[in-house]
C-alpha positions as CSV (number, residue, x, y, z in Angstrom):
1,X,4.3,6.4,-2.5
2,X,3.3,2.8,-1.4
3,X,-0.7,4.0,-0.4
4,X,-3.1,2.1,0.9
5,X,-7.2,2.6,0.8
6,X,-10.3,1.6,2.8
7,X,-13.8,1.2,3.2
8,X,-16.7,-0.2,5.2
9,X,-19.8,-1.6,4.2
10,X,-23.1,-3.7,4.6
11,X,-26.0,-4.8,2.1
12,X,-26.1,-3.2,-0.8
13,X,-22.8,-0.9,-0.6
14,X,-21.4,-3.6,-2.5
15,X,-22.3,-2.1,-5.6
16,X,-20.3,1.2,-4.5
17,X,-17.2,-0.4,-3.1
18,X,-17.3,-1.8,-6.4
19,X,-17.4,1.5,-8.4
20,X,-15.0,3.4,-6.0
21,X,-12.4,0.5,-6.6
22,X,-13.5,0.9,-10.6
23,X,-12.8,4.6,-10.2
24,X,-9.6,4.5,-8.1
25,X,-8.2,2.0,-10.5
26,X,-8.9,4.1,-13.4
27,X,-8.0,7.7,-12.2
28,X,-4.7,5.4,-11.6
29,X,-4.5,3.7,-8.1
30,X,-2.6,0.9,-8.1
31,X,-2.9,-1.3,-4.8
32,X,-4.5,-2.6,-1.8
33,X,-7.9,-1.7,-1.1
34,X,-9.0,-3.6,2.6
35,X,-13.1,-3.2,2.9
36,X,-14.5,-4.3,6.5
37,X,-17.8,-5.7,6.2
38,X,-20.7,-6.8,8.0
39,X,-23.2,-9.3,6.9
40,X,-23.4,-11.5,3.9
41,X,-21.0,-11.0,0.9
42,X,-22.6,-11.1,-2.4
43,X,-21.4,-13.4,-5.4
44,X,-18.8,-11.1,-7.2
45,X,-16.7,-10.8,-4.1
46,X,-17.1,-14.6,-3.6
47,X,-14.9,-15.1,-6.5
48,X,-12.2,-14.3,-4.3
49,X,-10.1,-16.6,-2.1
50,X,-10.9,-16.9,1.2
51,X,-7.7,-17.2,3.6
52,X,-6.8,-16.2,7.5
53,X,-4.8,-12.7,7.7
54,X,-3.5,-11.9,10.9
55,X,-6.4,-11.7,13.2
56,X,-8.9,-12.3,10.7
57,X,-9.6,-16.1,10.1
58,X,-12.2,-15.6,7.3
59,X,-10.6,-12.6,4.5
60,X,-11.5,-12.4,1.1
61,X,-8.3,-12.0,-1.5
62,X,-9.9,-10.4,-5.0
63,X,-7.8,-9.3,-7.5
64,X,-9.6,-8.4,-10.6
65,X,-7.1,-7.1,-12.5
66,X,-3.2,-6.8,-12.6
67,X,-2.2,-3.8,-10.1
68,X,-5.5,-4.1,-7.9
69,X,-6.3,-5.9,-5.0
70,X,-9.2,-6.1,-2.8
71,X,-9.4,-7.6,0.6
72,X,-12.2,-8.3,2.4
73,X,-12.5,-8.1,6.7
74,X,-15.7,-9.0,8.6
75,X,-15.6,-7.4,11.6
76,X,-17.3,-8.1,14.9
77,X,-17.8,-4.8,16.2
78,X,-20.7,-3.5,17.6
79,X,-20.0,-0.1,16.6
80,X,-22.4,1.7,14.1
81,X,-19.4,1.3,11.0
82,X,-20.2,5.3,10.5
83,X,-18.2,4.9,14.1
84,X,-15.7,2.8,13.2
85,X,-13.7,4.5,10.6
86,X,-11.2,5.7,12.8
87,X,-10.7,2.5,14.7
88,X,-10.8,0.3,11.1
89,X,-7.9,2.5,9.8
90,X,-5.6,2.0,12.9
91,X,-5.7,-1.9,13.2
92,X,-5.0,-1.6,9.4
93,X,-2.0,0.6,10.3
94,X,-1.1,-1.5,13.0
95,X,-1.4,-4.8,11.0
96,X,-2.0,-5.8,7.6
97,X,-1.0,-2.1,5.7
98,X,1.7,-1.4,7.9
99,X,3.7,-1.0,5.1
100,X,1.8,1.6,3.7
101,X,3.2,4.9,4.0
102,X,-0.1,6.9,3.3
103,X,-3.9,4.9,4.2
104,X,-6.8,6.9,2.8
105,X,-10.8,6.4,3.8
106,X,-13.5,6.7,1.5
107,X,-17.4,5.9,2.2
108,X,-18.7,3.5,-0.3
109,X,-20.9,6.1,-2.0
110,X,-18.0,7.5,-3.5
111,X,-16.5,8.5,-7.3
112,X,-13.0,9.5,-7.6
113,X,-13.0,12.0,-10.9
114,X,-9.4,13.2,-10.2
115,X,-6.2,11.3,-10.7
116,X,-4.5,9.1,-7.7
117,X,-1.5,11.5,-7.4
118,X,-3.4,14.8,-6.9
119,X,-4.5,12.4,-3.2
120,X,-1.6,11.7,-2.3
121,X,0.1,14.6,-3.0
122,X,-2.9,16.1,-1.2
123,X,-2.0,13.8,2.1
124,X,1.8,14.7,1.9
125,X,0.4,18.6,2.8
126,X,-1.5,17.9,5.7
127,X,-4.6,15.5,7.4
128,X,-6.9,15.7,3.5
129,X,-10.0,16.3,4.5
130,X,-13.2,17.9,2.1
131,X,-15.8,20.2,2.8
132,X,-19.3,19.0,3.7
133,X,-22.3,20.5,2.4
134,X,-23.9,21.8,5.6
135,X,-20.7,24.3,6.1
136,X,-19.8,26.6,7.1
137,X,-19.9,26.6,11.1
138,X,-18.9,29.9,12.5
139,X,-16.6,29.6,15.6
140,X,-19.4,30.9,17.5
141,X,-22.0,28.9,16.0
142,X,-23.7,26.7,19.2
143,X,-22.7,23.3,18.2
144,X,-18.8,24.5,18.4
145,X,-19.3,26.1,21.6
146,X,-21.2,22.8,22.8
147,X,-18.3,20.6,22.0
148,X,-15.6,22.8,23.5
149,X,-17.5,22.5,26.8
150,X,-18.3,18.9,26.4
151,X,-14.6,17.7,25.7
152,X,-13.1,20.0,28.5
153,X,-14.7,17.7,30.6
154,X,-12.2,15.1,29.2
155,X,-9.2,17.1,29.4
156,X,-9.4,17.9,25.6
157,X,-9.0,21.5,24.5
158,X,-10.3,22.6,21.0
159,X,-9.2,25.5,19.6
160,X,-10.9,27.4,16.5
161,X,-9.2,26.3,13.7
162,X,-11.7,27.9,10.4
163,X,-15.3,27.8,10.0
164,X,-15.1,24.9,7.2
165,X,-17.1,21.8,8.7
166,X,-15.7,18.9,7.0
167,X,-17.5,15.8,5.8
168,X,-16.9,12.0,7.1
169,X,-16.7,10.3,3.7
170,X,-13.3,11.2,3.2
171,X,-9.8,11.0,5.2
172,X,-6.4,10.8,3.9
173,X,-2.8,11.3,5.4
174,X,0.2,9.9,5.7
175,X,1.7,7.8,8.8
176,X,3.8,10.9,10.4
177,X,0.1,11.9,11.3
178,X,-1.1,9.0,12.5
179,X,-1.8,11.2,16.0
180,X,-4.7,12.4,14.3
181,X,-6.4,9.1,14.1
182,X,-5.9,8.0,17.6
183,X,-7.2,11.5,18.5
184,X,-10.7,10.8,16.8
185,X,-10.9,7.7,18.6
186,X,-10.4,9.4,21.8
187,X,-13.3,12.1,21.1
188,X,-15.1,9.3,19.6
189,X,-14.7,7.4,22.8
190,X,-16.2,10.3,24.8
191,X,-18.8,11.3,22.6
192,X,-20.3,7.5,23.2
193,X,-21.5,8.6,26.6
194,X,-23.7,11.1,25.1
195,X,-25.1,9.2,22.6
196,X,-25.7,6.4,24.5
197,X,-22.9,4.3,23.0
198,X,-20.7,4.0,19.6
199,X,-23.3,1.6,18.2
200,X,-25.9,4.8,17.7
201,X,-25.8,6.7,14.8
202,X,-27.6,8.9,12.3
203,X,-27.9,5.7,10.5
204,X,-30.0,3.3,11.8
205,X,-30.7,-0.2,11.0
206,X,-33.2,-2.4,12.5
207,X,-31.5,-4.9,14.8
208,X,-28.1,-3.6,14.7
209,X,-27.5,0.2,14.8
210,X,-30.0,2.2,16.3
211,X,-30.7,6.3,16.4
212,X,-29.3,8.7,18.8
213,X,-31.4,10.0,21.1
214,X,-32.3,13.5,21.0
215,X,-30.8,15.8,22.9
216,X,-32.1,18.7,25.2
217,X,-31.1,22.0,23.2
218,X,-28.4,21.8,20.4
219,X,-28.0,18.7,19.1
220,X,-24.3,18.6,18.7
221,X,-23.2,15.0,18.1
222,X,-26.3,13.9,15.4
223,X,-23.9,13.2,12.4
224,X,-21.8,11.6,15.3
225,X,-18.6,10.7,13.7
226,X,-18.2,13.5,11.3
227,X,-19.6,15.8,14.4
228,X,-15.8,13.7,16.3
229,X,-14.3,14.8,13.4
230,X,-14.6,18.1,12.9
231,X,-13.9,18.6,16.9
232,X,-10.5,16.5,16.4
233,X,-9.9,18.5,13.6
234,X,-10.0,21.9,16.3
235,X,-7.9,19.5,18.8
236,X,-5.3,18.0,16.6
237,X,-1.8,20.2,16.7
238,X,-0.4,19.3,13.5
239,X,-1.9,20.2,10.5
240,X,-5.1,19.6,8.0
241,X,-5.6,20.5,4.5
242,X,-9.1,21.5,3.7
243,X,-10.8,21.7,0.1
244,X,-14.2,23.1,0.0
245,X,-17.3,21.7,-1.2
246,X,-16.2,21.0,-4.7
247,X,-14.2,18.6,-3.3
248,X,-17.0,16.1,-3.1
249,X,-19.1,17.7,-6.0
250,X,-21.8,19.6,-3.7
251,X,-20.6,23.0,-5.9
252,X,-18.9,23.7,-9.0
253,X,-15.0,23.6,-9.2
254,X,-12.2,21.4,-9.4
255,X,-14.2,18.0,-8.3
256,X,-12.0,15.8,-6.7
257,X,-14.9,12.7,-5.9
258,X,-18.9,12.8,-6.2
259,X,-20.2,11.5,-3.0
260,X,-23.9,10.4,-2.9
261,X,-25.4,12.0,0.2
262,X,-28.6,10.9,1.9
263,X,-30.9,7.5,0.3
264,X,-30.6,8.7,-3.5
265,X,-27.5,6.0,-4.2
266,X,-26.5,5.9,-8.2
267,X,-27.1,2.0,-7.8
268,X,-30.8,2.0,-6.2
269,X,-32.2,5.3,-8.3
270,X,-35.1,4.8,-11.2
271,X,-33.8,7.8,-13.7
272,X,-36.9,7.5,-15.7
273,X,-39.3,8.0,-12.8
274,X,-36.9,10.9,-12.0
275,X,-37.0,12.2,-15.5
276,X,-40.9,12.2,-15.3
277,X,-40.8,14.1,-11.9
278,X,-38.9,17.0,-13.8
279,X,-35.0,15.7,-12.0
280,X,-32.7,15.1,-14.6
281,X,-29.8,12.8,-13.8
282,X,-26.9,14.0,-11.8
283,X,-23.4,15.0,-12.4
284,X,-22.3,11.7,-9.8
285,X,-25.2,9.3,-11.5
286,X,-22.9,9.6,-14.8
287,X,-19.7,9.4,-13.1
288,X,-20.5,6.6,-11.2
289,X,-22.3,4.5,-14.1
290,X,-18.9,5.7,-16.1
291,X,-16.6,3.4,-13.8
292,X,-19.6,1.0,-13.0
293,X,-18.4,-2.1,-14.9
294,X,-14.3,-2.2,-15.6
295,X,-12.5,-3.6,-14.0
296,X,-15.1,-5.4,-11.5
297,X,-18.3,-5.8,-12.8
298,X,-20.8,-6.3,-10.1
299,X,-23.9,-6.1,-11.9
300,X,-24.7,-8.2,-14.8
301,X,-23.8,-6.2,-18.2
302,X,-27.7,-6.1,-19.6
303,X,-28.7,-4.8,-15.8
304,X,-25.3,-1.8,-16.7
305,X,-26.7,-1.5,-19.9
306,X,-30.4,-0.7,-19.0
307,X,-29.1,2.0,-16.7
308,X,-26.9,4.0,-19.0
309,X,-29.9,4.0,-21.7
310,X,-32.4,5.1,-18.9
311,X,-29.5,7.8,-17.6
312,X,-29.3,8.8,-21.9
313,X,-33.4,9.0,-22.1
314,X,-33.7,10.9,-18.5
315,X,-30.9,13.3,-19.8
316,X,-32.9,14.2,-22.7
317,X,-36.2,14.7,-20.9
318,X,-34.5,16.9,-18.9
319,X,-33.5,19.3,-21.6
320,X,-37.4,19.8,-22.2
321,X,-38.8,19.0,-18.7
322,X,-37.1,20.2,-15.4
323,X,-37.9,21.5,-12.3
């Protein structure tokens, strides 16, 4: 299957767009992986050439390794990037990956630990989506009910689907359910007017994204994309093919990817000081310092090699000190 993959980032995701691409490339993914950007890009991607693709006059071309090929977008959007994954995929479906039969998403704080073809044979069954660790949500549960009666006002019905609420990281399919993608624009699109616009997220940065305001009772659309997700998910006619949490490594079981929730990123985290507060490493800290430097090495190989022997000395505190 010709399969295409994306990503967005900003600042220091570098480091994990450059591990997820180590990871994909190694569990077997050979191809293009387009990565929108915002910002300044830092000296490992500016190895690559820079040339005009379609509507983008500044792209980066990096190809590390035969079989692998990175491109680079900046985008202009004022969106919160959180908020533009379903956007980012469609103008790549619409332009430069056109020919790609399947396009897959993955946040940038992302490991893949299972091989290529178990995704897209995963996509072929349905929209792939993976558990999130805040499920379940009961049908009844106040912030279903709250979207049901918000997107009615739009004409959009949701309809119980399973209590599974599925996180953002992750999306694959294949183009026959490309449907899906326009749908999460359109509740996307809606949800903007309750959170004062697509540019608000969870995820704030100073000068660019900003918070969502709170909102009187539930608050319903705080995780805004993955909250437009889930509700497409109850909209959408055709069909999506949940894994639970072991998709993304929150539980035990057949681990598919590790994703890095909340500030603690592999890239940024001090294992000794961890080791001395009674945290060993994680499961995801040694999977993603596993695929941290082959085939793109984005860190210099004495900064790799100080991490692996702090990960190695934290491990073994932990056998004696945990909490």
């Amino acid at each position: 299957m010709n399969s295409a993959i994306c990503t967005l980032f900003e600042g220091h995701y570098h480091y994990g767009v450059a591990t997820l691409s180590n990871s994909l490339y190694n569990q077997g993914f050979r191809g293009t992986i387009f990565a929108g950007y915002r910002g300044a890009l830092p000296s490992w991607i500016l190895k690559g050439k820079k040339e005009r693709l379609e509507k983008w006059e500044e792209a980066v071309r990096l190809k590390p390794i035969e079989g692998l090929e990175l491109v680079f977008l900046p985008l202009t959007t004022h969106y919160s990037l959180t908020n533009y994954k379903p956007d980012f995929m469609l103008e790549l479906w619409h332009g430069v990956a056109k020919e790609a039969e399947a396009l897959f998403f993955f946040d940038p704080d992302i490991v893949v630990v299972e091989p290529w073809a178990c995704f897209e044979q995963w996509a072929q069954y349905g929209v792939a989506v993976s558990e999130d660790i805040n499920s379940p949500l009961p049908e009844f549960h106040p912030r279903r009910i709250s979207w049901r009666n918000y997107f009615e006002k739009y004409g959009i019905k949701l309809q119980f689907v399973n209590q599974m609420y599925v996180n953002g990281g992750f999306v694959g399919l294949v183009k026959k359910d490309i449907a899906f993608l326009n749908l999460w624009v359109q509740l996307q699109e809606g949800m903007g007017d309750a959170i004062g616009g697509l540019m608000n997220s969870i995820f704030s940065k100073e000068g660019r994204d900003t918070t969502i305001a709170p909102m009187i009772g539930f608050q319903y659309f705080d995780k805004s994309d993955q909250d437009a997700l889930n509700a497409t998910i109850e909209a959408y006619k055709g069909v999506v093919s949940h894994i639970g949490k072991e998709g993304m490594g929150f539980v035990s079981g057949q681990i598919m990817m590790y994703h890095a929730l909340g500030g603690k990123k592999p890239w940024l985290n001090n294992y000794l000081a961890w080791a001395m507060e009674g945290k060993p490493p994680r499961d995801l800290d040694v999977a993603y310092f596993k695929n941290v430097n082959y085939p793109i090495l984005s860190n210099s190989p004495w900064e790799i090699k100080k991490k692996k022997i702090s990960i190695k000395v934290a491990k073994f505190i932990g056998r004696f000190y945990k909490i």
